[in-house]
C-alpha positions as CSV (number, residue, x, y, z in Angstrom):
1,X,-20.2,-28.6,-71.0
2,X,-22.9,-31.3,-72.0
3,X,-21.8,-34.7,-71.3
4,X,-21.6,-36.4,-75.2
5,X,-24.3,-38.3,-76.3
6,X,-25.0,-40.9,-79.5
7,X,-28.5,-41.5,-80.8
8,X,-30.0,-44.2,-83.0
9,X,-33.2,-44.6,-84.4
10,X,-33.9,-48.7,-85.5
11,X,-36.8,-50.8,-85.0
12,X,-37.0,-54.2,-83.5
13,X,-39.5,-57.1,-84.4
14,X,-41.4,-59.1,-82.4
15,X,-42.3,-61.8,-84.0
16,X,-44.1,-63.9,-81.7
17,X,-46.7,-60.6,-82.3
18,X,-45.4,-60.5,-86.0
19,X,-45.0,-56.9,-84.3
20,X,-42.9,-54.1,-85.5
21,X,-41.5,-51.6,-82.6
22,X,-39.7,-47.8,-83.8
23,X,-36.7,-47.3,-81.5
24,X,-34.3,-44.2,-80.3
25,X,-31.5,-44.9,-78.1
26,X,-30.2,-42.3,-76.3
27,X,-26.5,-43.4,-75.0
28,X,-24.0,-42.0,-72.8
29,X,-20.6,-41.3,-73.4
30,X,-18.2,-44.8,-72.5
31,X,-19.0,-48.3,-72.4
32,X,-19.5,-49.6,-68.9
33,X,-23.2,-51.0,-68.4
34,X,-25.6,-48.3,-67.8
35,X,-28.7,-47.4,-65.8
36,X,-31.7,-47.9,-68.1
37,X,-35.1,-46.0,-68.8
38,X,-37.4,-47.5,-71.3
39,X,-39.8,-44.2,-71.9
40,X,-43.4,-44.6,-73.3
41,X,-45.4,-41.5,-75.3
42,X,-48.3,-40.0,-75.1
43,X,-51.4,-41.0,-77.3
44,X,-50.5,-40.0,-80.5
45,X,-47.2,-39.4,-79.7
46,X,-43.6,-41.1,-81.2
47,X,-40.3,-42.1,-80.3
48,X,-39.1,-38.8,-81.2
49,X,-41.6,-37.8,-77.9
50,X,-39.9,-36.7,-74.7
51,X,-36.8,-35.6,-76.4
52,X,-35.8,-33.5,-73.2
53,X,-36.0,-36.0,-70.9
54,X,-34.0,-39.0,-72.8
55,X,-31.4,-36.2,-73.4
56,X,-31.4,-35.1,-69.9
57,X,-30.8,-38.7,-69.2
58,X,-28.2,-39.9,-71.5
59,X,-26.5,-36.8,-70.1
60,X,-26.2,-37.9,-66.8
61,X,-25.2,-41.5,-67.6
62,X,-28.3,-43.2,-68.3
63,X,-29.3,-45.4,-71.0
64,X,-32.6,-44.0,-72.5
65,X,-34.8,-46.4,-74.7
66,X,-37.7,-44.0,-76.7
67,X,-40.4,-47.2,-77.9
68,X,-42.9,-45.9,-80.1
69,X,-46.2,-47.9,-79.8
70,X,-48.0,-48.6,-83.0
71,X,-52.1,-48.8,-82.6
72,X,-51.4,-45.5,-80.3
73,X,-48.9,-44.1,-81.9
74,X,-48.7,-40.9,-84.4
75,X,-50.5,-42.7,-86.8
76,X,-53.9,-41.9,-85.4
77,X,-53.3,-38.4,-86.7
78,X,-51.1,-38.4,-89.7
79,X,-52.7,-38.5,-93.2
80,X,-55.7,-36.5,-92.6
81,X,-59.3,-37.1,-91.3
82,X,-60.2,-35.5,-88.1
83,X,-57.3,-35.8,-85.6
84,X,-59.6,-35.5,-82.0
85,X,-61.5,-38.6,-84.3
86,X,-58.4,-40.6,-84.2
87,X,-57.2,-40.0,-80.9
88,X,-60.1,-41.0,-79.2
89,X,-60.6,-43.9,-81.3
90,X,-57.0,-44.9,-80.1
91,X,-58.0,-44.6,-76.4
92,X,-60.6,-46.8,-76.9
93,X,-58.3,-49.5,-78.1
94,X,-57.7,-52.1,-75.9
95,X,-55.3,-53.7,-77.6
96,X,-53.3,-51.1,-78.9
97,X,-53.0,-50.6,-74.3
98,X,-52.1,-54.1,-74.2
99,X,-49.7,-54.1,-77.2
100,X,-47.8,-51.3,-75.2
101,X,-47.3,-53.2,-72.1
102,X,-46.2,-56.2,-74.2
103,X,-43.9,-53.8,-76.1
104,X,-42.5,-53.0,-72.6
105,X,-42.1,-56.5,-71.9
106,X,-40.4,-57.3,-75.0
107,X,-38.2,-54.7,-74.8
108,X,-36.8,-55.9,-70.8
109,X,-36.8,-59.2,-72.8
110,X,-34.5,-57.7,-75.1
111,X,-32.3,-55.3,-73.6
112,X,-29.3,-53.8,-75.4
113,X,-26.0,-54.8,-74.6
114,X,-25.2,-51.3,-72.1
115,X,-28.3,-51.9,-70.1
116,X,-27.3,-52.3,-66.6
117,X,-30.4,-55.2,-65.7
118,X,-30.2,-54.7,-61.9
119,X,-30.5,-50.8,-63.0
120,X,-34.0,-50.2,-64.5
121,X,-36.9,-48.1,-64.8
122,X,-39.6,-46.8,-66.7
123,X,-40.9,-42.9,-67.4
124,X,-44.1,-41.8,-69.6
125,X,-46.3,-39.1,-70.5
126,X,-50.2,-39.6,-70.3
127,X,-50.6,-43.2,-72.1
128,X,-47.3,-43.7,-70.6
129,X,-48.0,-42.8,-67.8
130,X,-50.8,-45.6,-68.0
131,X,-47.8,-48.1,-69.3
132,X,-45.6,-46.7,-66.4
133,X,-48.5,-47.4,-64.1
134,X,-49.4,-51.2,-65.2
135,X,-46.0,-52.2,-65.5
136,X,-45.8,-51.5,-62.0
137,X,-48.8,-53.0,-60.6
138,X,-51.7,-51.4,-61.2
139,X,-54.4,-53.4,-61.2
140,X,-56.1,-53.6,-65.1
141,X,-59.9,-54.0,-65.1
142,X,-61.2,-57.9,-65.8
143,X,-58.1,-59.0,-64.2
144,X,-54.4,-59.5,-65.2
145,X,-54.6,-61.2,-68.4
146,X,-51.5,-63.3,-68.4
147,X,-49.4,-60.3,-68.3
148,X,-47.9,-61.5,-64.9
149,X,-47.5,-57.7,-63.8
150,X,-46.0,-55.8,-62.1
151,X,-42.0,-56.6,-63.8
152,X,-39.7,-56.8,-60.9
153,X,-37.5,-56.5,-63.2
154,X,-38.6,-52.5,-63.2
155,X,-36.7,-50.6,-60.1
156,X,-38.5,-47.4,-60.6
157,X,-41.0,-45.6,-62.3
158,X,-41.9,-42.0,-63.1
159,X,-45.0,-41.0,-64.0
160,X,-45.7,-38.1,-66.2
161,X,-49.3,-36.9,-66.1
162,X,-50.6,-40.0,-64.0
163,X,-53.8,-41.9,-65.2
164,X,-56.6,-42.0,-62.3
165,X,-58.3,-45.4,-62.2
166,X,-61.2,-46.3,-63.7
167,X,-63.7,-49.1,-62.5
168,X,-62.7,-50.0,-60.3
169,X,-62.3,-48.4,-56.2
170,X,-58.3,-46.9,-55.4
171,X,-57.1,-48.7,-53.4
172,X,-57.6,-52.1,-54.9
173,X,-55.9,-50.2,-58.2
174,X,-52.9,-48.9,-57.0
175,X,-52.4,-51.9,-53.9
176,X,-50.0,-53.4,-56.0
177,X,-47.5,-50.9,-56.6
178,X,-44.0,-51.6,-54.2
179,X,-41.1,-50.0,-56.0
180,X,-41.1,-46.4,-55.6
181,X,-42.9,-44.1,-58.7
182,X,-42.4,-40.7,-58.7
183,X,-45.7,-38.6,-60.1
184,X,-45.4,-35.4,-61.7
185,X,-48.2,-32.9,-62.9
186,X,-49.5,-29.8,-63.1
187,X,-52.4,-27.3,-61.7
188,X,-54.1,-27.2,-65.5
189,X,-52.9,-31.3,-66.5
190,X,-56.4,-31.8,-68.1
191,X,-56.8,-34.3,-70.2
192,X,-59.5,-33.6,-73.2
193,X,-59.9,-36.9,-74.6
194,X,-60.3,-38.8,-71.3
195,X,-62.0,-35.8,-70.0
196,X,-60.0,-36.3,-66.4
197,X,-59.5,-33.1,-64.7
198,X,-56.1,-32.3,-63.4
199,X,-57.0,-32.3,-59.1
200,X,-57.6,-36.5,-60.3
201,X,-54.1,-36.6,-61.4
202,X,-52.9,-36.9,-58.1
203,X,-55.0,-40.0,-56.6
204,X,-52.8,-42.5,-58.1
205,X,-50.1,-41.0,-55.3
206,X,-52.2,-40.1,-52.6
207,X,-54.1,-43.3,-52.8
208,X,-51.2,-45.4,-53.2
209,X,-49.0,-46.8,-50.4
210,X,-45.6,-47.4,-51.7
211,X,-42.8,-45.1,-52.0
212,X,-42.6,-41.7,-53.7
213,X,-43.2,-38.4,-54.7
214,X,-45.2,-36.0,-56.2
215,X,-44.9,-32.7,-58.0
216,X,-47.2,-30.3,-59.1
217,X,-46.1,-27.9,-61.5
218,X,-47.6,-24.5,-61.4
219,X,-49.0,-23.4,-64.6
220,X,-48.3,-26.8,-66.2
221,X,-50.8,-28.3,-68.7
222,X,-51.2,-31.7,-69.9
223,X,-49.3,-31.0,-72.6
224,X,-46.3,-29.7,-71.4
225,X,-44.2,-32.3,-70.5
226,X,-44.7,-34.5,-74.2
227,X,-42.5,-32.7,-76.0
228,X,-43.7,-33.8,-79.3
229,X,-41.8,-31.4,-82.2
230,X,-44.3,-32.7,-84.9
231,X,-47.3,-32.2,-83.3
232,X,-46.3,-28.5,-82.7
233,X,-47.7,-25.7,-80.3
234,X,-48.2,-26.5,-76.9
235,X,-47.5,-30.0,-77.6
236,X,-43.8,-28.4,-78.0
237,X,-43.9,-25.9,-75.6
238,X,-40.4,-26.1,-73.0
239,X,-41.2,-23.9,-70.4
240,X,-41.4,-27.0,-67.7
241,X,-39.4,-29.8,-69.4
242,X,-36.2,-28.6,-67.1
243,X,-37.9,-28.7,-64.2
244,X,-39.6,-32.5,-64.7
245,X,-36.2,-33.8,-66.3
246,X,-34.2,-32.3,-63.4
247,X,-36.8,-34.1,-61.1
248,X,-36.5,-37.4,-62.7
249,X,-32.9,-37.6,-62.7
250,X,-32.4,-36.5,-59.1
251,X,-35.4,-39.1,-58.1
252,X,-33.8,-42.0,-60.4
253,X,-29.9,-40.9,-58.9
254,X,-31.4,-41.6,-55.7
255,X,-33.6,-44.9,-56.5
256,X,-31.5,-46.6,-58.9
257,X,-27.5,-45.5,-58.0
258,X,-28.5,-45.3,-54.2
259,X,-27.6,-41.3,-53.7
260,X,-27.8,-40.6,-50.6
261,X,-27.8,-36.5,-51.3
262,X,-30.4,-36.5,-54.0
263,X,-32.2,-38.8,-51.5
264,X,-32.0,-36.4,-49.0
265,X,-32.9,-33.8,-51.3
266,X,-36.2,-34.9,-52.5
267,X,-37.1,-36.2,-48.7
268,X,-36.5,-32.4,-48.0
269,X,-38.8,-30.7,-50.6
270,X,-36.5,-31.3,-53.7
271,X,-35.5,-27.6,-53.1
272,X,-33.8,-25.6,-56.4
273,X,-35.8,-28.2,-58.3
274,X,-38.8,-26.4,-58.7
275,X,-40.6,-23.3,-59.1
276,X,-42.5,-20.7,-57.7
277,X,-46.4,-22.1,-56.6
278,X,-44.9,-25.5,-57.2
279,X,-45.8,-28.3,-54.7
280,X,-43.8,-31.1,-53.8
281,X,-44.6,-34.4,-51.6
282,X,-42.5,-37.2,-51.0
283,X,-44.0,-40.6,-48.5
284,X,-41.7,-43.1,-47.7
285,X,-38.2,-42.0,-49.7
């Protein structure tokens, strides 16, 4: 039997950015303080994004915060006009990316009353996966722009279809990541607006020093792990949302409540967790 979950859809202003941000809480059952994962969609995505991993989740005892990002949000593509149009004008906007790592900010600013603050982390698909990314240290291109990043606030990070680098060489990129991000992926994660093939995916781990992990789902594309219900077809497809929430919550058991099983576990392979052709890495767990 599921564990009982509430959800609640609400939006909180910013108003030093006179900036409106769309909510979902996902909450477990009780009231103790509770783990916390702020999780970041796709471009073009919603809150409503990664349904099956905030449920998967709340289900296990975590607090699960969905932000939606406006400037790189689902309005690129509703109301007509060409939707690739849209999207790519989004990627190009460099302050709807900066907007999202302030919405990030303003959110560990402005936690709810369950979030456990020595308990956090942060999980995102593609642009979130970018957020995820910067929030922990990567390195953004003309410098840090008073962002004072990486959050040490942040615990832990999964990364859902990781974001290579651009401009600038790896190393110097991902040299200041320190708490331990967990990358998943897939053999056909290409990306059509940013044109990255899916082998590039994986740089952001193997290039990176800090703890973690890496999975490579056979099969998967880029977009089956965004679980966006609106967007329809493969954008909704399920067939490998199991095996990356099951992966997240064993990694985030083991980085954020210290268990020493699931620890084990992953060091080992993460075993039962995946499927057949899958691969698995894990550096410094």
């Amino acid at each position: 039997m599921e564990a009982r979950i509430t959800e609640s859809r609400t939006e909180w202003r910013d108003a030093a950015r006179a900036r409106a941000i769309p909510v979902l809480i996902r909450e477990p059952a009780g009231s103790a303080p509770a783990p916390t994962v702020i999780l970041s969609h796709g471009l073009g995505g919603s809150r409503e994004g990664l349904a099956y991993l905030g449920r998967a989740l709340a289900e296990n005892g975590y607090l699960a915060i969905h932000l939606q990002h406006p400037g790189s949000d689902d309005s690129l593509w509703r109301g007509g006009g060409d939707r690739m149009v849209g999207l790519a004008a989004g990627a190009l906007n460099v302050q709807a990316a900066l907007d999202r790592l302030l919405d990030v900010t303003f959110t560990l600013d402005n936690l709810p009353r369950r979030a456990d603050p020595q308990r956090l982390a942060i999980a995102g698909h593609s642009f979130g996966a970018w957020t995820v990314q910067h929030m922990l240290g990567e390195r953004l291109p003309g410098g840090d722009r008073g962002l004072g990043l990486p959050d040490d606030r942040l615990k832990a990070g999964v990364a859902l279809s990781p974001i290579p680098a651009i401009g600038m060489p790896p190393r110097l990129a991902y040299g200041g990541y320190v708490v331990p991000m967990l990358h998943i992926t897939g053999t056909e994660d290409h990306g059509y607006i940013e044109g990255i093939r899916a082998p590039a995916r994986r740089v952001p781990f193997e290039q990176s020093r800090n703890p973690g992990a890496l999975a490579v789902l056979a099969g998967a594309a880029h977009a089956s792990f965004a679980d966006e219900a609106e967007a329809g077809g493969r954008y909704a497809e399920s067939t490998y949302h199991a095996r990356a929430a099951a992966l997240t919550v064993a990694f985030l058991d083991a980085m954020l409540r210290g268990d020493a099983e699931d620890r084990a576990m992953l060091r080992g392979g993460a075993t039962g967790l995946l499927g057949p052709g899958d691969e698995f890495i894990a550096r410094g767990l």
